[in-house]
C-alpha positions in Angstrom: 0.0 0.0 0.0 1.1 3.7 -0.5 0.4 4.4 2.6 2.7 2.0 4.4 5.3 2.7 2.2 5.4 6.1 2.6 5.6 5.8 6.1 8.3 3.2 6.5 10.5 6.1 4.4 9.5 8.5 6.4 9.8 6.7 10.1 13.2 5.1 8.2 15.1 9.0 8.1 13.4 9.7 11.3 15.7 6.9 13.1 18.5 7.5 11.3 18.4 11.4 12.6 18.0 10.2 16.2 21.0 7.7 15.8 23.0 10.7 13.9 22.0 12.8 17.1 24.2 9.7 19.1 27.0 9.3 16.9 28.0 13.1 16.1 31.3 13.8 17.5 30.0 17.3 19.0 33.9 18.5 19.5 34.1 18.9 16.0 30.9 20.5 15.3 31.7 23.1 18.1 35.1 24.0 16.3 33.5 24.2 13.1 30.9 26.6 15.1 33.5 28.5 16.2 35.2 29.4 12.9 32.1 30.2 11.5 31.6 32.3 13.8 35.3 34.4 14.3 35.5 34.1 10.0 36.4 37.4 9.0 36.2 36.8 5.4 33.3 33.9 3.2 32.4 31.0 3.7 31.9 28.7 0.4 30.0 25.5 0.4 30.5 23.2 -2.2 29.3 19.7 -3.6 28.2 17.8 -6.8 24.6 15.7 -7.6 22.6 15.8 -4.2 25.4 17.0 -2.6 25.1 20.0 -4.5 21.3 20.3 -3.1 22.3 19.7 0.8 25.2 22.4 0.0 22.5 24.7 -1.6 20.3 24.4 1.2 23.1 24.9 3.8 24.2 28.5 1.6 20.2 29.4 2.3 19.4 29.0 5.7 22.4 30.3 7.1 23.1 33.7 5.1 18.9 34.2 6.6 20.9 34.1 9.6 23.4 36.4 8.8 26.4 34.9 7.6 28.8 35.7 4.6 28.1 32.4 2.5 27.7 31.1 -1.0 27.1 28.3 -2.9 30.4 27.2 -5.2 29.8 25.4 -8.1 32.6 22.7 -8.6 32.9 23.2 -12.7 32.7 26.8 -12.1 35.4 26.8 -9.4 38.1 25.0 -11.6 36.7 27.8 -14.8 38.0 30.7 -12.7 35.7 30.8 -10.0 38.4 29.9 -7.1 39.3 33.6 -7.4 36.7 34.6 -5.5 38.3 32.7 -2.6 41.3 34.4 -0.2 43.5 33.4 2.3 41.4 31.9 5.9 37.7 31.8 3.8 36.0 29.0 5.2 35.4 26.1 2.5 32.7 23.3 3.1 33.4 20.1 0.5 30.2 17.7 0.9 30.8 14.6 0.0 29.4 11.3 1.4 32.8 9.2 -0.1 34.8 12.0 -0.1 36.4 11.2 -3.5 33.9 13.2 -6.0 36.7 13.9 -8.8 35.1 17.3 -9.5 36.1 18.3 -5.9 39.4 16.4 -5.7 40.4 18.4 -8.7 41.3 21.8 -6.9 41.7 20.7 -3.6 45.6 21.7 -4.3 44.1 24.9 -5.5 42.3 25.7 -2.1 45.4 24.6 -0.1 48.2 26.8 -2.1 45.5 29.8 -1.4 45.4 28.7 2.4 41.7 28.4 3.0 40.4 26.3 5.6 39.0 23.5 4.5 36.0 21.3 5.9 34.9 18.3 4.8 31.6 16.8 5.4 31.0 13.3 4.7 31.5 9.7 5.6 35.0 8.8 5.0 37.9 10.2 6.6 40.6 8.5 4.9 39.1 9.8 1.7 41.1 12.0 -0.8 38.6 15.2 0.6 39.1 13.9 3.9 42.9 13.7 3.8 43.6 17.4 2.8 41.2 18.6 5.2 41.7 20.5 7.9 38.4 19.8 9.8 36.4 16.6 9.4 32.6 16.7 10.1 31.4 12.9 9.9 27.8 12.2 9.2 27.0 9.1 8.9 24.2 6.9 8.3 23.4 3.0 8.7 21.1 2.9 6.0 19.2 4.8 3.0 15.6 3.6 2.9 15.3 2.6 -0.3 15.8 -1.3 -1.7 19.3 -0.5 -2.7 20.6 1.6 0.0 21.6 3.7 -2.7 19.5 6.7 -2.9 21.3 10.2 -0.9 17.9 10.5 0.6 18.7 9.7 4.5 22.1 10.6 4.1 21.8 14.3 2.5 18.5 14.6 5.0 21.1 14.1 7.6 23.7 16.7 6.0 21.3 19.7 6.0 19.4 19.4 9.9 23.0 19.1 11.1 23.2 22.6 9.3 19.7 23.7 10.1 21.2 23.1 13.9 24.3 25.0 13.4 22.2 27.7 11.8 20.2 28.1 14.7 22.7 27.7 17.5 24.4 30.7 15.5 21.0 32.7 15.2 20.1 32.4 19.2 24.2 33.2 20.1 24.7 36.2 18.0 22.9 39.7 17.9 20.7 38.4 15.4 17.3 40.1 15.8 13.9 39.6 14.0 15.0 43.1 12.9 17.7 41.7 10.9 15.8 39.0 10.3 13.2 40.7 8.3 15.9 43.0 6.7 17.1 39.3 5.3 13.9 38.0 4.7 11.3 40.6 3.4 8.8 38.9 0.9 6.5 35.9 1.6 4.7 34.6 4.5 7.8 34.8 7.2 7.9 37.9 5.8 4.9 39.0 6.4 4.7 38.0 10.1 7.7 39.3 10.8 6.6 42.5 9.8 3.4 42.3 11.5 5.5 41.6 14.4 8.8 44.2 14.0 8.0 48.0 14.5 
């Protein structure tokens, strides 16, 4: 039934979120917290296929919050776009094997220009996770579907990590609804807000 199934992928990514919540090594998130929060220059996020998406998503949620960050897109990067990065920018490489070729092909790049590097994925002992200089681990037991193939538990569990970071650094900074509505003018949360901001 459609119903059954739907709920069995849905209770399936709920687990593996509470398990995640057991198995995050919470040191590294609060140093990765930490340079987010004392960056003085961008933060880039970067990532191929559904990857890409959780990276997207991450770039979204936490510039609403206030923070210098953008989305880099790995065939762009390696066409010139690695300019944009200087000396102590933050850059986030997700990757669930940590050995996406696209990626691996300017790590060198990032290092000569000195950034600080995080990768976020399974494999430490990756290519990614090797020239790292901060690894985030999140990992699941199992995607839901037949295969355990599909990024659907996995990437779910990349972007609340982020939506948790996000919101630490929202209720431990002097973000305001103020600023929040300055961020986020148009649709409904923009409309409460303003109904709610003087």
């Amino acid at each position: 039934m459609v119903e059954n199934s739907i709920k069995s992928v849905i209770e399936a990514e709920s687990d593996e979120l509470k398990k995640l919540t057991e198995s995050l090594d919470y040191d590294v998130v609060n140093t990765l917290i930490k340079k987010i929060q004392n960056n003085k220059g961008n933060i880039f996020v970067t990532g191929c296929g559904t990857s890409a998406m959780a990276a997207k998503k991450i770039v979204h949620t936490m510039q609403v919050v206030n923070q210098r960050i953008f989305y880099l897109n790995p065939s762009d990067a390696v066409h010139g776009g690695i300019g944009a990065i200087e000396k102590d920018d933050i850059v986030i490489m997700v990757s669930k094997g940590g050995s996406t070729n696209e990626l691996c092909s300017f790590l060198e790049n990032l290092k000569s220009k000195e950034a600080f590097i995080v990768y976020v994925g399974e494999n430490g002992d990756s290519k990614i996770g090797k020239s790292a200089d901060l690894f985030l681990k999140i990992k699941i037991e199992k995607e839901p579907d037949e295969y355990n193939m599909l990024a659907t538990a996995s990437t779910l569990a990349v972007i609340s990590v982020f939506d948790a970071i996000a919101i630490y650094i929202e209720r431990n900074s002097s973000f305001s609804q103020k600023v929040f509505l300055e961020n986020h003018p148009s649709g409904d949360v923009g409309d409460r807000l303003s109904a709610i901001v003087k």
